[in-house]
C-alpha positions as CSV (number, residue, x, y, z in Angstrom):
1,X,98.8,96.1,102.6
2,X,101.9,97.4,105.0
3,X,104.2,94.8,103.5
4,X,103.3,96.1,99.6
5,X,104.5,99.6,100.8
6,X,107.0,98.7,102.4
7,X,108.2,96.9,99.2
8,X,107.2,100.1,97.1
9,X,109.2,102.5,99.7
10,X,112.1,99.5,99.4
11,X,111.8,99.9,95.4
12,X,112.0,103.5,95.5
13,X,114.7,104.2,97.7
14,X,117.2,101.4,95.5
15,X,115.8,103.3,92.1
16,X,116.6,106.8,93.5
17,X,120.1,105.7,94.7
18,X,121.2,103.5,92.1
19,X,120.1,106.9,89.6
20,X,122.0,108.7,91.7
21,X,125.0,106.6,91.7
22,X,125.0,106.1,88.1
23,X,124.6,110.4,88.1
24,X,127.8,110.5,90.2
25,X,129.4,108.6,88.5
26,X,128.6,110.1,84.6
27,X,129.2,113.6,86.1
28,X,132.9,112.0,86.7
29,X,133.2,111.4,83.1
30,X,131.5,114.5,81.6
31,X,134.0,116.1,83.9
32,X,137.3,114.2,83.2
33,X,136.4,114.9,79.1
34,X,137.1,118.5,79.3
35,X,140.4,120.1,79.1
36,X,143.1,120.0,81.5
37,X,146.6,120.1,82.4
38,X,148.2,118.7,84.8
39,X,151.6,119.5,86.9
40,X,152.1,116.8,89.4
41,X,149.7,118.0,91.9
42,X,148.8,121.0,90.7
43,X,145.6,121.1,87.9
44,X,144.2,123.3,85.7
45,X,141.3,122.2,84.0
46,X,138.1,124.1,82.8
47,X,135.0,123.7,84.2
48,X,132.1,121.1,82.7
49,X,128.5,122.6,82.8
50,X,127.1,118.8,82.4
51,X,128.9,117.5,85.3
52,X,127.6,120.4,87.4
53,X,124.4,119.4,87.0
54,X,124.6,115.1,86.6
55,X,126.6,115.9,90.4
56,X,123.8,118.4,91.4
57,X,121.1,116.1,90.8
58,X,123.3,113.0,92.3
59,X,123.0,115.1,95.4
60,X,119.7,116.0,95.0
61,X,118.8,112.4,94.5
62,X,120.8,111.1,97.1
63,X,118.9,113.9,99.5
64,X,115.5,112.8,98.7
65,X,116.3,109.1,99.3
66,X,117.9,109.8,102.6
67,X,114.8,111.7,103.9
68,X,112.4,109.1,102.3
69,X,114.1,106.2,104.5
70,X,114.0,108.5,107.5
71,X,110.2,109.5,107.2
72,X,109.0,105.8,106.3
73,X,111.1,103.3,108.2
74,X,110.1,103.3,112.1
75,X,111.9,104.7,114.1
76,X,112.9,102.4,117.3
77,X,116.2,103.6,118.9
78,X,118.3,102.8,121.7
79,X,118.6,105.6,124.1
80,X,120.0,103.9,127.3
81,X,122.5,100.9,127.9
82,X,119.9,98.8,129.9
83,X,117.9,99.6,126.4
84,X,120.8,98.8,124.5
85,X,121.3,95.3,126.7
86,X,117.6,94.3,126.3
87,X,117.3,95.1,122.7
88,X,117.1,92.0,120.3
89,X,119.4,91.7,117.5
90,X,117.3,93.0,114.7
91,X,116.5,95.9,117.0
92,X,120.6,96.7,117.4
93,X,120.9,95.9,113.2
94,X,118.0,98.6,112.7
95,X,120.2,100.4,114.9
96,X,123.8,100.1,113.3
97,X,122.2,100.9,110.3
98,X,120.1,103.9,110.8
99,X,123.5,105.0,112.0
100,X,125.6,104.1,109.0
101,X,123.2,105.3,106.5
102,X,123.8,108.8,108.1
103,X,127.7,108.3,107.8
104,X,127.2,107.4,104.0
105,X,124.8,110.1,103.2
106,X,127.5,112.3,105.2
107,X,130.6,111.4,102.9
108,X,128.3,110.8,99.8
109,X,126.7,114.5,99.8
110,X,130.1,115.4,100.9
111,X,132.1,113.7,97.9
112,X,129.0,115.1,95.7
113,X,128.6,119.0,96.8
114,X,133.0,119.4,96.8
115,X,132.4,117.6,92.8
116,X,129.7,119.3,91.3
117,X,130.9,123.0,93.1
118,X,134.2,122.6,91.3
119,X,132.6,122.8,88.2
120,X,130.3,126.0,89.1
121,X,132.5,128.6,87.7
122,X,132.0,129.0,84.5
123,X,135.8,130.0,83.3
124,X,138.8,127.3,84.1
125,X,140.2,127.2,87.6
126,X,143.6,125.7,88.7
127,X,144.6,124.2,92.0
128,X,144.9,121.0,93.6
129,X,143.7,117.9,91.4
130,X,140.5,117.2,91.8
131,X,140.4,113.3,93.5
132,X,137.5,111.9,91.7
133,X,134.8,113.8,94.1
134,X,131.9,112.8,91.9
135,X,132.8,108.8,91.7
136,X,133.4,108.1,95.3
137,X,130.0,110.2,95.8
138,X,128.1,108.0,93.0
139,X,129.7,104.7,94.4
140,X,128.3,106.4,98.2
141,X,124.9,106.6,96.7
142,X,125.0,102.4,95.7
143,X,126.0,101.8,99.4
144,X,123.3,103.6,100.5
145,X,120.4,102.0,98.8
146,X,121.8,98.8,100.2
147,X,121.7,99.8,104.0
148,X,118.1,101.8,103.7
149,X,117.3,98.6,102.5
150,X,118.5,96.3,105.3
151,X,117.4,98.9,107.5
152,X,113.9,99.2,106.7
153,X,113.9,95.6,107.2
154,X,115.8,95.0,110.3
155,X,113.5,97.8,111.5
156,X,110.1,96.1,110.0
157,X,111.0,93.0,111.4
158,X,111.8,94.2,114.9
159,X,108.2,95.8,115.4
160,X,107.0,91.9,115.0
């Protein structure tokens, strides 16, 4: 019974990030299809409702994802260096992982809340071009599925 819900949370995680991915990344083109003009690093460009929200719910996505690995995966950290000596190897991989999930999620939510807040305003805005926020926030989402995953594993397979 444990191993079928861990497979479900598995499942669910990979579908919320890979939606969110593919969000981030469609909020990239809804907003490169609107009007702009561009003088070399200077931008004017007017602001795209639909990628304000396709980058909202990325983040949103992303979010929930983040907090359903946290809540379901067990928690077995490393809190001293004799810990950290003793631990076995899928106990330090649960480890490196929790930890790089919450860099991702960092720069993804990051990439995602700079995107979709760019296109709040509802009139045109110029400044500094905009470096594909929403894209390197979708392709965030993608790596983050993949190390929930391993993590929830790595952590699984250390309890046994």
């Amino acid at each position: 019974m444990a191993r079928v819900a861990g497979i479900f949370v598995c499942l669910l995680i990979v579908i919320m990030d890979i939606a969110a991915g593919i969000l981030g990344l469609e909020a990239e083109i809804a907003q490169n299809k609107v009007k702009h003009l561009k003088l070399w690093i200077f931008e004017c460009r007017k602001t795209s409702h639909d990628a304000f929200m396709l980058g909202l719910g990325a983040a949103v996505l992303l979010g929930l994802s983040h907090v359903i690995a946290n809540l379901s995966c067990c928690c077995n950290c490393v809190c001293s260096q004799q810990e950290s000596k003793k631990a076995s190897c899928k106990r330090k991989l649960s480890l490196a992982c929790l930890i790089l999930t919450w860099l991702v999620v960092a720069v993804g939510l990051s990439m995602l809340v700079i995107g979709f807040m760019s296109n709040k305003r509802a009139h045109s805005s110029c400044g500094f071009s905009h470096h594909h926020f929403l894209s390197i926030g979708g392709i965030a989402c993608f790596i983050h599925g993949l190390l929930c995953v391993i993590y929830y594993i790595s952590a699984a397979a250390s309890l046994d």
